[in-house]
C-alpha positions in Angstrom: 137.5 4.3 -115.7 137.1 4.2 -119.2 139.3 1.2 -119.9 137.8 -0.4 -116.7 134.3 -0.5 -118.1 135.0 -1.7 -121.5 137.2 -4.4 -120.2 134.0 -5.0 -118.3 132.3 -4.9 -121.1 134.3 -7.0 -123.5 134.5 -10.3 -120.6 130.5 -10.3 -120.7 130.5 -10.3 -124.0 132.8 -13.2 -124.6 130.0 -15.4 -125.4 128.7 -13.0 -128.1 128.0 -14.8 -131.1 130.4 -14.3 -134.6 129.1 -12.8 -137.6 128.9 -12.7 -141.4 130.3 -9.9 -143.9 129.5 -11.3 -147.4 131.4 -14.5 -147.6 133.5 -14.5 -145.0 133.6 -13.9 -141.1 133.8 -11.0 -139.1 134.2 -11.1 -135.2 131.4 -8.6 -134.4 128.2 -10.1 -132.4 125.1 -11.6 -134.1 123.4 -12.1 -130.6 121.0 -14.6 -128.8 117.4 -14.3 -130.5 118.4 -11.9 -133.8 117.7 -13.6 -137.0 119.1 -12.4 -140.9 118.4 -14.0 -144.1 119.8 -12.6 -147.1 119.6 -13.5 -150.4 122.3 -12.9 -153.4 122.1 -13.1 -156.8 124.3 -14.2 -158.9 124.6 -12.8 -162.6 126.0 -15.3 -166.1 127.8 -18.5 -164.5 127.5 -17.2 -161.0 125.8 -19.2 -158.5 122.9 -18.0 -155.9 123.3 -17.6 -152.6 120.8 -18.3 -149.6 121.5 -17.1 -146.1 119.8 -17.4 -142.6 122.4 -16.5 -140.0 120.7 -16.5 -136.5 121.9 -16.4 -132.7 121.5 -20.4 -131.2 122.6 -18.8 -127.3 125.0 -17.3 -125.7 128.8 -18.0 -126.4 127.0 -19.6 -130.4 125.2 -18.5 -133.5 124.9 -20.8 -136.8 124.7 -20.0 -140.6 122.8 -21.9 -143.0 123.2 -21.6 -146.7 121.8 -22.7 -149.7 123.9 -22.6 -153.2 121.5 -22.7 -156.2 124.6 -23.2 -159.2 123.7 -22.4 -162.5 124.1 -26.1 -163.9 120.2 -26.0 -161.6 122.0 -28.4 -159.0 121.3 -27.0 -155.5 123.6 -28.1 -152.3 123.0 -26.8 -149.0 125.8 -26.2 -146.1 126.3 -24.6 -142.7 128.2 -22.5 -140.3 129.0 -22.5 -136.7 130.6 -19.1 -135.3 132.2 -18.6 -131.7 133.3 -14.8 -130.4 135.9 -15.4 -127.8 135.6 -11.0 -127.4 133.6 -8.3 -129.5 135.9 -5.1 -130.8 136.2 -1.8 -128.9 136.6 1.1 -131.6 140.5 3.0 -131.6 140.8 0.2 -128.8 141.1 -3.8 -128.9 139.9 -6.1 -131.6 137.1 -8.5 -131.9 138.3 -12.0 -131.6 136.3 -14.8 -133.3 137.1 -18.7 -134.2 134.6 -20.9 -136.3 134.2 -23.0 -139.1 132.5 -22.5 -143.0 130.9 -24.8 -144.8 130.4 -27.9 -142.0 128.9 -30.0 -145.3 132.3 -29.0 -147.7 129.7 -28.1 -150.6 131.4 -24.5 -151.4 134.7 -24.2 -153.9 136.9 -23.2 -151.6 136.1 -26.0 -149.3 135.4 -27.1 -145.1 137.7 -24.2 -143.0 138.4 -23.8 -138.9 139.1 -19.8 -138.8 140.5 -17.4 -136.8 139.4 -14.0 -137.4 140.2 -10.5 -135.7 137.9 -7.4 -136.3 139.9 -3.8 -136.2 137.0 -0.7 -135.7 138.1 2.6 -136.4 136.2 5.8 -135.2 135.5 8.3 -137.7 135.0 11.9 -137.0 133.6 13.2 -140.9 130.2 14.9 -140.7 127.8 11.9 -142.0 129.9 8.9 -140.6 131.0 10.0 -136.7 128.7 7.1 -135.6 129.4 3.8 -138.0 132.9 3.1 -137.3 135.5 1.9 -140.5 135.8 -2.0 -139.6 138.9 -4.2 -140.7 138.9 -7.9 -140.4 142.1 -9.9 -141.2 142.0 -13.8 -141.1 143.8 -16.9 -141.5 142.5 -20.2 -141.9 142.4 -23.7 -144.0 140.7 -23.3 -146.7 141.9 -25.1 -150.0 142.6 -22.0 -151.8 144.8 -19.7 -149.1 145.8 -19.4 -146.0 144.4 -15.6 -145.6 141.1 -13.7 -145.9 140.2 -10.0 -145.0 137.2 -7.5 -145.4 136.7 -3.9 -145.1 134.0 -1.7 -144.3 134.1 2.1 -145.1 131.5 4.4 -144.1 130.5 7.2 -146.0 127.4 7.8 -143.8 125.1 5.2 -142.1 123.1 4.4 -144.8 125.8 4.0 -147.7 129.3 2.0 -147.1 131.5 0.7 -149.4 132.7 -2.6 -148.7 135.2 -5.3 -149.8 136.7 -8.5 -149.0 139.1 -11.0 -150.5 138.4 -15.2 -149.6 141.2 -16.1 -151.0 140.5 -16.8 -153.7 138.3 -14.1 -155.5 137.8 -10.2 -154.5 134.5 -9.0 -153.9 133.9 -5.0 -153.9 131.2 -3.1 -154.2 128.5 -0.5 -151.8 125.9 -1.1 -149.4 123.1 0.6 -148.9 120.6 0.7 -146.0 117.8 2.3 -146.5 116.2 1.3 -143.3 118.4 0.3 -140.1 117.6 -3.7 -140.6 117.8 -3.5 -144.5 120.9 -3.6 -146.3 120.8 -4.0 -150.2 124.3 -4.6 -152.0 125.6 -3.8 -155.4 128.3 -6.0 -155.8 131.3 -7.6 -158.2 133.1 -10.5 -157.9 135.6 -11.4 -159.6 134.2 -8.9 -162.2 131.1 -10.3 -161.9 127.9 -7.8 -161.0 126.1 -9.6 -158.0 123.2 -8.0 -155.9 122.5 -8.6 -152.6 119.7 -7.9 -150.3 119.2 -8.8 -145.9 117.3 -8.3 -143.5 117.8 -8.1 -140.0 115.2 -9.0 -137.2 115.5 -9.0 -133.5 113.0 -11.1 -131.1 
């Protein structure tokens, strides 16, 4: 019955839309009428990010983002996103396709994707309900073939995190000190960046 119902489960939620980690996709649902913006700054030569990621309808959501460089040139650039199934934990992964960068404004260029999103159930005392998530990814960006990201839970409210676009690695914690804020200390490349969303559901 078990594996009945989340079979179910996972066909309805085939139009479920994709969503973001930091840089790169994960194939976990951003649904129909939930809104983030988030905002990362960069730190020396690093550039600025600007984020609004929001559910368009069932089956599509959209990113837009806004790259402030520190030359003071600013470029802006999209996302479309497309889960074909969301992930069951210790079960089946999420399965996402989609493209980055619709305008080809960021370094590592226009890329179709194909993402699948791994969840792990954890059984410690603070983290038994925010599953470990994997992503692994391929697609054709001018830099690799590859990308993944990882999410480790230590308890709901602190994770550490990582993902590598193939290019650059990106490490660092996230912290939520409210369910629909996330603020994130990260590096890339070395790099201290710090990162702040928030999530809103209508």
């Amino acid at each position: 019955m078990k594996i009945f119902t989340s079979v179910l489960v996972s066909v309805l939620a085939c139009a479920a839309a994709a969503d973001r980690f930091v840089y790169t996709p994960i194939a976990k649902p951003l649904g129909a009428g939930e809104v983030r913006t988030e905002y990362i700054f960069g730190s020396g030569s690093g550039a600025d990010y600007a984020f609004f990621d929001t559910g368009l309808m069932m089956g599509l959501d959209a990113t837009a983002r806004m790259i402030d460089a520190d030359s003071g040139s600013r470029s802006i650039t999209g996302d479309l996103n497309y889960s074909i199934m969301v992930p069951f934990s210790d079960m089946a992964p999420g399965i996402a396709v989609g493209v980055q960068d619709l305008m080809d404004e960021t370094e590592i260029g226009r890329r179709a994707y194909l993402a699948a999103t791994f969840r792990f159930s954890n059984d410690g005392e603070n983290n038994q309900d925010t599953p470990t998530e994997v992503t692994l990814g391929f697609w054709n960006a001018n830099s690799g073939a590859a990308f993944f990201n990882v999410r480790l839970p230590f308890a709901e409210q602190f994770r550490l995190i990582a993902e590598h676009d193939s290019k650059e690695l990106i490490a660092g914690a996230d912290f939520r000190p409210l369910p629909d804020l996330s603020v994130k200390w990260l590096f890339r490349s070395g790099a201290p960046q710090l990162g702040v969303s928030y999530h809103q559901r209508f």
